[in-house]
N, C-alpha and C positions, 0 to 999 in steps of 0.2 A: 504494500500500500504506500501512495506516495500522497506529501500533504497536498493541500490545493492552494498553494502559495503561488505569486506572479513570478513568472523567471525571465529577470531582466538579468541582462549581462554586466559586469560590471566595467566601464567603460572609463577611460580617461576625458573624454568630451562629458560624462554626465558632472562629474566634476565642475567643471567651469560652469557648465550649463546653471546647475545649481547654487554656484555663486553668483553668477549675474543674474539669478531671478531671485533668489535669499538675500544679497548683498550686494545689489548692483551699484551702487555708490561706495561702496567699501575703497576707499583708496590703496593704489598702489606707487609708491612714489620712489623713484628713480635717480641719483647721481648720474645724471650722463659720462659720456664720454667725451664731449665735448667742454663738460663745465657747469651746465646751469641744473637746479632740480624740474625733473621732470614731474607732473602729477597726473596719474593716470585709476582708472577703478577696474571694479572684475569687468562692468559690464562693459568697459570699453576694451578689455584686455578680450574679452570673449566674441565684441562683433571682427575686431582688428584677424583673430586667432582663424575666424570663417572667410574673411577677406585673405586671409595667406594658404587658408586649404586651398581656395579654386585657384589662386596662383599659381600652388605646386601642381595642379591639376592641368592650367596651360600650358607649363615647364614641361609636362609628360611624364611625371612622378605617379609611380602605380604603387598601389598597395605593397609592403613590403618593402619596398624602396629604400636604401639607408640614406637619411640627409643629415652632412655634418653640421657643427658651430664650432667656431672657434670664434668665444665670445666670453663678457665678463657677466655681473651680476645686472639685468636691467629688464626692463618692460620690455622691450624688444626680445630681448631670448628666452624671455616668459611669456611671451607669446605662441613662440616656437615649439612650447611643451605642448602647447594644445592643439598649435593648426598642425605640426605635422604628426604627430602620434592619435589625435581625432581623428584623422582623414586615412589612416590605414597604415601610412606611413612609417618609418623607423626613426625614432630621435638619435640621432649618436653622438656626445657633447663629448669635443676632444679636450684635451687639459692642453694650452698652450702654451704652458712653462715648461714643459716638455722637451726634448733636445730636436733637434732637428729631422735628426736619421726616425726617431720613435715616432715622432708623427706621421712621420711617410707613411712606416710600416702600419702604424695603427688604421690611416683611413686607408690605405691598400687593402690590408686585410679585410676591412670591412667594408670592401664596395663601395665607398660613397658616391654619391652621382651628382649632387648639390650640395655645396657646402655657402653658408652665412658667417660671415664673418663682421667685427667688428672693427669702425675706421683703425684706432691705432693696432690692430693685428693684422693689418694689410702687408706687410713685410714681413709677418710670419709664413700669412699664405703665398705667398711669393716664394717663400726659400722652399717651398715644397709646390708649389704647382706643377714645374716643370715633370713632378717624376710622380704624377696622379693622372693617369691616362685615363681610368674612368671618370672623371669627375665633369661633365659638360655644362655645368653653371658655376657662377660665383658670383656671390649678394653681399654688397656693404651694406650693413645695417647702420643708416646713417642720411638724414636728410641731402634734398638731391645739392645744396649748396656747403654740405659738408665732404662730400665725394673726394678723397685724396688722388690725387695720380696714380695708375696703377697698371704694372703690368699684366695683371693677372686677364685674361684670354674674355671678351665679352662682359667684362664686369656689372651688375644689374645693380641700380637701387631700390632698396629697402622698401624705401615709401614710396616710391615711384610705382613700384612693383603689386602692391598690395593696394595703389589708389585704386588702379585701376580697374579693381575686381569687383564685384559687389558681396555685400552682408551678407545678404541670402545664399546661405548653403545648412544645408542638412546632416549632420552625423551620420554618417554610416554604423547601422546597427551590426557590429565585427562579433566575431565571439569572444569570448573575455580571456582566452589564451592564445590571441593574436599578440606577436610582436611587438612592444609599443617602443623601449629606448634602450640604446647600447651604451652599453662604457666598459673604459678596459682597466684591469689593474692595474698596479704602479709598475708592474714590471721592473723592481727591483732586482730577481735572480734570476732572470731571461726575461724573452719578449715577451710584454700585457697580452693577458689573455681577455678576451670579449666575453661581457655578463650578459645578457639579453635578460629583460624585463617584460613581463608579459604586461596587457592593462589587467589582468586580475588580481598578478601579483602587488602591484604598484597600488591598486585602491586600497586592498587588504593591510598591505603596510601603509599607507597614508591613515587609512581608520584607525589604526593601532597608536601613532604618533599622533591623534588627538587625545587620546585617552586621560585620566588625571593620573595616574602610575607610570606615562611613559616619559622618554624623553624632553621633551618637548610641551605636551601639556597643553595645545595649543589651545586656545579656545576665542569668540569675536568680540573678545573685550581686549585681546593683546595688540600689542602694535610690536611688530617684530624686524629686528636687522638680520635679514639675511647674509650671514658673512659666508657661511659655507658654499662652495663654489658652485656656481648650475651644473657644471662641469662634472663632480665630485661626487659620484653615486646619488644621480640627481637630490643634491641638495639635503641627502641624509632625508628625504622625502618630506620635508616641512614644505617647499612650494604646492606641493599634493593636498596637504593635510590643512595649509593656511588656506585654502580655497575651501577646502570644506567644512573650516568654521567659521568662515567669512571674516580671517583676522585681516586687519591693516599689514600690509607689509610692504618693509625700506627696504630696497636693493643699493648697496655702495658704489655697482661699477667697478673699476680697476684699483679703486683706493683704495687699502687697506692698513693706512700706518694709522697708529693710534690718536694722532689729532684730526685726521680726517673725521675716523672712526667716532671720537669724542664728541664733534660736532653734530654729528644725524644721535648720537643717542640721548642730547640733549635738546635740539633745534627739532627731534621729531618725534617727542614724548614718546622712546621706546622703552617695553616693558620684559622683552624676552629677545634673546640672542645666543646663539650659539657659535662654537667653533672649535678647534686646534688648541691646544694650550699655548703656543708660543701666541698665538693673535692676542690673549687675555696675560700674558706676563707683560708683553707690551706694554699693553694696554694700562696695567695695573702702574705699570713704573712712571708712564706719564701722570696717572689723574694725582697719583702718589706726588709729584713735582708740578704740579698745576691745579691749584684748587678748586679753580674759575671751572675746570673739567669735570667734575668730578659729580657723576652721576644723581640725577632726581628724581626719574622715575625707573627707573633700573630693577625688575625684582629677581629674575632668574637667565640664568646662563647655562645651556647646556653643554657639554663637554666630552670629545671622542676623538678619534683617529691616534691617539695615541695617549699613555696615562696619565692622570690630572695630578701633579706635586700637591701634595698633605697644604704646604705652603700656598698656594694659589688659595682654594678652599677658606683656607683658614682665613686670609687676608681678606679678601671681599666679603665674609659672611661677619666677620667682628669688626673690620671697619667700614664696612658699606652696606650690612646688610642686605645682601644678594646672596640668595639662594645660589650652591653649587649645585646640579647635574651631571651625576657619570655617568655615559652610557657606552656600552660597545658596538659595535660590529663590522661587517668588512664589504666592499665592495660586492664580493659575492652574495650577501644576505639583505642588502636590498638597501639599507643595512644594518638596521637597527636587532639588535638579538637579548640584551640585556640592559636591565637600567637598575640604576644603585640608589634605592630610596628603602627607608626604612619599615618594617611591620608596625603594627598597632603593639606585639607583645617588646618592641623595641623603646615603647616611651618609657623614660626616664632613665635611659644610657647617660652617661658622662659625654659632657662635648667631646672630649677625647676619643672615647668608643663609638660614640656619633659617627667624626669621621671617618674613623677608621673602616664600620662599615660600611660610607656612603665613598668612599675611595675606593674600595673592590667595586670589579666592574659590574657585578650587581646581578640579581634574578632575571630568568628568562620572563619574556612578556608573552601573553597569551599569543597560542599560533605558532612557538618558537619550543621547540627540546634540544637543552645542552648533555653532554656527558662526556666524560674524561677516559681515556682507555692508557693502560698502562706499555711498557714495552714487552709485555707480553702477550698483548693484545686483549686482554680481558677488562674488564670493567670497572674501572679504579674506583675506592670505597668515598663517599660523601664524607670526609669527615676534617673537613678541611685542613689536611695536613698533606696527605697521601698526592703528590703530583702524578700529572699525565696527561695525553695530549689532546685537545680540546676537541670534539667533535659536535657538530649539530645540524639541524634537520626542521623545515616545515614550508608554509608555501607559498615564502618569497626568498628561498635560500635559492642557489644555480643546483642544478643537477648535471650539466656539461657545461663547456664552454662554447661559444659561436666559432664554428669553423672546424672543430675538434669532434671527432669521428667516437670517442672516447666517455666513458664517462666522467663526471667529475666527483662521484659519490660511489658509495660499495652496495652490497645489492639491498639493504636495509634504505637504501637514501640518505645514510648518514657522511656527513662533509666533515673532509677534515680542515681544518683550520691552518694549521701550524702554529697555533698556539701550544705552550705548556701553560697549566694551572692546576687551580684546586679546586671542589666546590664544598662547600659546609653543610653541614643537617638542613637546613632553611634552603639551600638551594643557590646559595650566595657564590660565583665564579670569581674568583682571584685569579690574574693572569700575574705569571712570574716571568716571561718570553715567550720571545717567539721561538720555534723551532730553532732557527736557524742562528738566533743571537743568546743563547745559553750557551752559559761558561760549565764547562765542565773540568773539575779543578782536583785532580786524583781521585777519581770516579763518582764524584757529589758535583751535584748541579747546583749552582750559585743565581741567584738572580739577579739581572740588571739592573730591574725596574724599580726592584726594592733600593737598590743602590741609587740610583739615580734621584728616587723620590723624599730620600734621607739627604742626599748632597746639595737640592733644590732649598731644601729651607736652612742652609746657610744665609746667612742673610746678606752676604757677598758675593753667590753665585748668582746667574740669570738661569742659564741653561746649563745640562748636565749628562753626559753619554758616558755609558759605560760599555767596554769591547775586550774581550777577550787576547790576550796576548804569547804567543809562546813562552814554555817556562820549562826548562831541564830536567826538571825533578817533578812538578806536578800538572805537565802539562799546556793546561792553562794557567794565567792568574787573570784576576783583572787591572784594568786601567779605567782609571776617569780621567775623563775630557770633561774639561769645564769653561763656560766665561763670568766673564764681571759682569755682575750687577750694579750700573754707574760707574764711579770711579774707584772702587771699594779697594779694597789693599790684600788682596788675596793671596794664599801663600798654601805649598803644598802641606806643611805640618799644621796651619790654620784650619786647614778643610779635614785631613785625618784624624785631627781631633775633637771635631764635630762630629764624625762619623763613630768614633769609637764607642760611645754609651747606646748608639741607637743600633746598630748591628753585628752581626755576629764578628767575632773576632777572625773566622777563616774565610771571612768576607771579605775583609777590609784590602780596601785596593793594593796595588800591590804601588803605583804610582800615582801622582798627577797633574797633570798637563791641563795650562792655562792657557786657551785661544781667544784671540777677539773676536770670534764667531765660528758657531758652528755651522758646518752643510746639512741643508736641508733636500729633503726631496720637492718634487713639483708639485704635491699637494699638502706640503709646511711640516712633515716629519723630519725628525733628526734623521739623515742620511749615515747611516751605520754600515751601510757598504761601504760607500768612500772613506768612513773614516778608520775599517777596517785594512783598506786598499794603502793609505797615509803611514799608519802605523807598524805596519806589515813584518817591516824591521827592527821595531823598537824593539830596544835591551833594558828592560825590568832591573833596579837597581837590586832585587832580590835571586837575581838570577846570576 
């Protein structure tokens, strides 16, 4: 017996659709790329989004079709979520801090056949057009008298392109595991592999990221800065989920240094933002040196792509009162998989043990099952001690990759991560490393991240990597890589003896090295290849 329920698909156009009939004044407001703010709402974001389906529709974009962007945070490529993934279409948002050779290869691999680009990425796309033979259009998104010079082969504008089309177009009723947007991973230990999102998976995780237990929390009383990139597992799915509570949402554009940043979250009474932890050390160190900055309506910040320092947390919740959020997940999972907030039997922890739990990356959220398996392959015990390697499973996690014949999951549908961790009776995921950056140190595994997030609340440090180094006798040890926080006066025995009471004694670095900055990847993580790649030779004064 089946209920007698309606079966509608769930669709990335009902989205919009429902924000511009729920919320159609809901403003969406923009830092261009030219300079001025833009102000725009759902309902305009949604007739503009029908005016660029039947464009792609002139262009001879069919269903399935991949269209890139190489584009920053703006109404313009928030457009682009709905006209082309409404219309059948494939979103595929390139990251273009990317290197050169990586973009080829990504939009090669993925077919693209139209790509949107932003005026000042017009030199991006240039350094790669010549070696994209599929690609038979190219759009600056960009009024027709901001139109830079451009090599790039037929170049079309934006608005030009979409005046000319009319409102009136219809969604196409797809089914709800059609294609809707691609992105690849960071391709740190080889080439990015391509995630494909379906529209069911992508509603299902947008409804989840409104929830009050999840990351995000959204709801249409928020006014939110989108910092996290369009580009970047669309958006950690809050542009999804800010539509479907009809929140106000600020897009930065390309700006992202902390006075820019400071200015929209006071100039635009915002209430929720999320990002990377380096965007909020930043961020913290200016309003810290600028009082005039310093947050009014600010209540919550969510927190991921890499782990949040004890320190961060602590700093904006006792001087600024702002809520932290940790949450996890990866490219693959859509990405949201856990969020680090507390149980009802958790009131009346010590601020301390507060964040201590609200720093592990936190419970899986409905729709989402974690578990750890050990190197024996069996089933490592909940008891938050016992490490193993993170696996998980549900139905907005990838099961292959795009292009790959292979699967990406064992025959359960369980994904391995490369994560190590632990989980606790509650359910609580503590990540210790990644696979691939555990120190193994005469056959005990050491963690980084615990390192790292002990060396962070130096109150002299900014930033803090810890790497693995050869060692005679026990293999590995570790190294810290650190820099200044300001002009602090930091010094290797200054740092080891902040570290000594907070971690285990066969932890403790074995060196450490003061840079004025560390390498990041192209979507704001400590780059721990490279600095793997740097140190390769160092000699451990313990060695």
């Amino acid at each position: 017996m089946y209920g007698l329920m309606q079966d509608r698909s769930l669709l990335i156009s009902s989205i919009i659709e429902h924000a511009a009939r729920c919320h159609g004044g809901t403003e969406i407001v923009t830092r261009t790329i030219e300079g001025p703010i833009h102000r725009s709402s759902y309902g305009e974001i949604n007739r503009r989004a029908k005016r660029l389906a039947n464009a792609l529709a002139a262009l001879g974009v069919h269903a399935g079709d991949r269209v890139a962007t190489l584009a920053w945070n703006t109404h313009r490529h928030y457009e682009l979520y709905f006209g082309v993934s409404g219309s059948g279409a494939v979103l595929h948002t390139v990251n273009p801090r990317l290197f050169r050779d990586q973009i080829a290869y990504i939009m090669n691999h993925a077919g693209d056949r139209v790509v949107f680009v932003d005026p000042n990425l017009v030199e991006v796309a240039e350094s790669v057009a010549a070696d994209l033979p599929g690609v038979t259009t190219w759009v600056i998104m960009a009024d027709a008298d901001q139109i830079p010079d451009t090599t790039l082969p037929g170049a079309l504008c934006y608005e030009t392109l979409i005046a000319a089309q009319p409102e009136d177009y219809v969604w196409p009723d797809l089914d709800e595991n059609t294609a809707a947007t691609l992105c690849y991973t960071s391709g740190t230990t080889g080439n990015p592999k391509g995630v494909l999102y379906s529209h069911r998976s992508t509603v299902l995780h947008g409804m989840m990221t409104c929830t009050a237990d999840s990351s995000a929390a959204v709801s249409a009383r928020d006014s939110i800065l989108l910092i996290v990139p369009l580009f970047h597992a669309n958006a950690w799915g809050v542009p999804y989920a800010a539509a479907m509570a009809g929140a106000r949402m600020v897009m930065p554009g390309h700006r992202l240094d902390p006075v820019s940043l400071a200015g929209l979250i006071n100039g635009e009474g915002i209430t929720l933002s999320g990002g990377v932890p380096t965007i909020w050390l930043n961020y913290l160190q200016h309003i810290d040196q600028n009082p005039d900055a310093r947050p009014t309506r600010l209540k919550r910040i969510f927190v991921g792509g890499s782990a949040m320092p004890r320190v961060l947390m602590e700093r904006f919740e006792r001087d600024y009162g702002i809520t932290m959020v940790h949450a996890w997940g990866m490219t693959e999972t859509s990405p949201l998989v856990t969020v680090a907030l507390p149980l009802a039997r958790h009131d009346g922890l010590s601020e301390d043990d507060d964040r201590t739990l609200r720093l592990s990356q936190g419970r899986p959220v409905f729709g989402t099952e974690v578990r750890i398996v050990g190197e024996d392959g069996g089933i490592a015990a909940h008891d938050g001690r016992t490490p193993g390697h993170v696996q998980v499973r549900g139905p907005w996690i990838v099961k292959g990759y795009f292009g790959r014949d292979e699967p990406a999951v064992d025959a359960d549908s369980w994904f391995p991560t490369g994560d190590v961790g632990t989980i606790d009776a509650d359910g609580y995921l503590r990540l210790t490393d990644r696979t691939k950056d555990v120190i193994k140190s005469g056959g005990e595994w050491i963690s980084s991240i615990e390192i790292e997030n002990e060396a962070v609340s130096h109150p002299g440090v900014l930033e803090a990597a810890v790497i693995g180094v050869f060692h005679p006798r026990w293999q590995e040890r570790p190294l810290l890589i650190v820099t200044r926080s300001g002009d602090a006066d930091l010094t290797r025995d200054g740092v080891l003896a902040h570290l000594k009471p907070r971690i285990a004694s066969w932890w403790m670095p074995d060196d450490v090295v003061v840079l004025d900055e560390l390498p990041h990847t192209a979507t704001g993580k400590i780059w721990k290849l490279k600095l793997r790649e740097t140190f390769k030779d160092y000699k451990l004064p313990t060695a």
